[in-house]
C-alpha positions in Angstrom: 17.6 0.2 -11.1 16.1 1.6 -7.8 15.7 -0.6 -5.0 14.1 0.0 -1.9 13.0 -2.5 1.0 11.3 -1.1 4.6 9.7 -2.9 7.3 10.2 -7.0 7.5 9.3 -9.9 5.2 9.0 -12.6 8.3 5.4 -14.1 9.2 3.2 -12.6 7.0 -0.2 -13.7 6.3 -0.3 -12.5 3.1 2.2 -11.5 0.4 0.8 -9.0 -2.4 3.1 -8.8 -5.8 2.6 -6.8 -9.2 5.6 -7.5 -11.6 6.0 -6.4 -15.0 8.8 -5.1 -17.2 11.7 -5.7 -14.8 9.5 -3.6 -12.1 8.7 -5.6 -9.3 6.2 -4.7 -6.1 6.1 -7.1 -3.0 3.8 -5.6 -0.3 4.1 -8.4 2.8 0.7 -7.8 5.3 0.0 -9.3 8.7 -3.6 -8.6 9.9 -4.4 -6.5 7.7 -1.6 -4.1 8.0 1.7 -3.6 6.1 4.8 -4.5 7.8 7.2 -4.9 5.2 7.4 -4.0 1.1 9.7 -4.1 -1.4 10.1 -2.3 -4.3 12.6 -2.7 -7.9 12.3 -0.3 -10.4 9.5 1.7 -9.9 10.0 2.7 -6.0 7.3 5.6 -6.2 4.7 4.1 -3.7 7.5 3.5 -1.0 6.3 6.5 0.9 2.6 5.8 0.9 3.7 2.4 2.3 5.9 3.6 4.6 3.3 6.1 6.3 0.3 3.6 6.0 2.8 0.3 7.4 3.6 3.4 10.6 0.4 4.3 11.3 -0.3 0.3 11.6 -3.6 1.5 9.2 -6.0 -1.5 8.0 -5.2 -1.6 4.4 -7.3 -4.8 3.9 -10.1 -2.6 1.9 -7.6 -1.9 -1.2 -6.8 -5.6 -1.7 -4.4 -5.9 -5.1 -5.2 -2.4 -5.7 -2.4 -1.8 -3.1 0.4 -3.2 -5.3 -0.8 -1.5 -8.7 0.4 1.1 -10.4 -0.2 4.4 -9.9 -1.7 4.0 -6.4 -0.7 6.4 -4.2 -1.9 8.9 -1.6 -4.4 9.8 -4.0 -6.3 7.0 -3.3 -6.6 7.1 0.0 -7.8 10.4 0.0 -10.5 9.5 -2.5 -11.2 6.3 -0.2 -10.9 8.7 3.2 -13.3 11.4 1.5 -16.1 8.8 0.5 -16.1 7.5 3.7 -17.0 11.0 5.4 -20.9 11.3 5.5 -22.2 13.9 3.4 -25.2 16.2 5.7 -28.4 17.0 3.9 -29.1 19.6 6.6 -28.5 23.3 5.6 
């Protein structure tokens, strides 16, 4: 089984977890940020973590979402595009 652990688990404010069929998902935030995850089984999201927990992003918007699976860099490209306004001048 993969396992994969980045950042630190000390002084979080909050501690997001998804577990389910010996896959495990611990995503550790402190102000809104990630600074710490770790991941058993399926390790996919480690990189989107990773980049988001660097660029000290404000994750807070994706709530649970964040530990699901299937969420990926997909979705913050969805979330990044929706949040560009759309001109009606042409």
């Amino acid at each position: 089984m993969p396992i994969v652990a980045i950042g630190t688990t000390e002084a979080p404010d909050e501690i997001l977890r998804w577990q389910y069929n010996g896959a495990v998902r611990s995503v550790y935030l402190r102000g809104g940020t990630i600074i710490g995850a770790q991941l058993a089984g399926d390790i996919h999201a480690v990189g989107v973590y990773r980049s988001l927990m660097l660029q000290r992003a404000d994750v807070s918007a994706y709530g649970s979402r964040l530990v699901e699976p299937g969420f990926g860099v997909g979705d913050i490209t969805w979330d990044a595009l929706r949040a560009v306004p759309v001109s009606t001048n042409q």
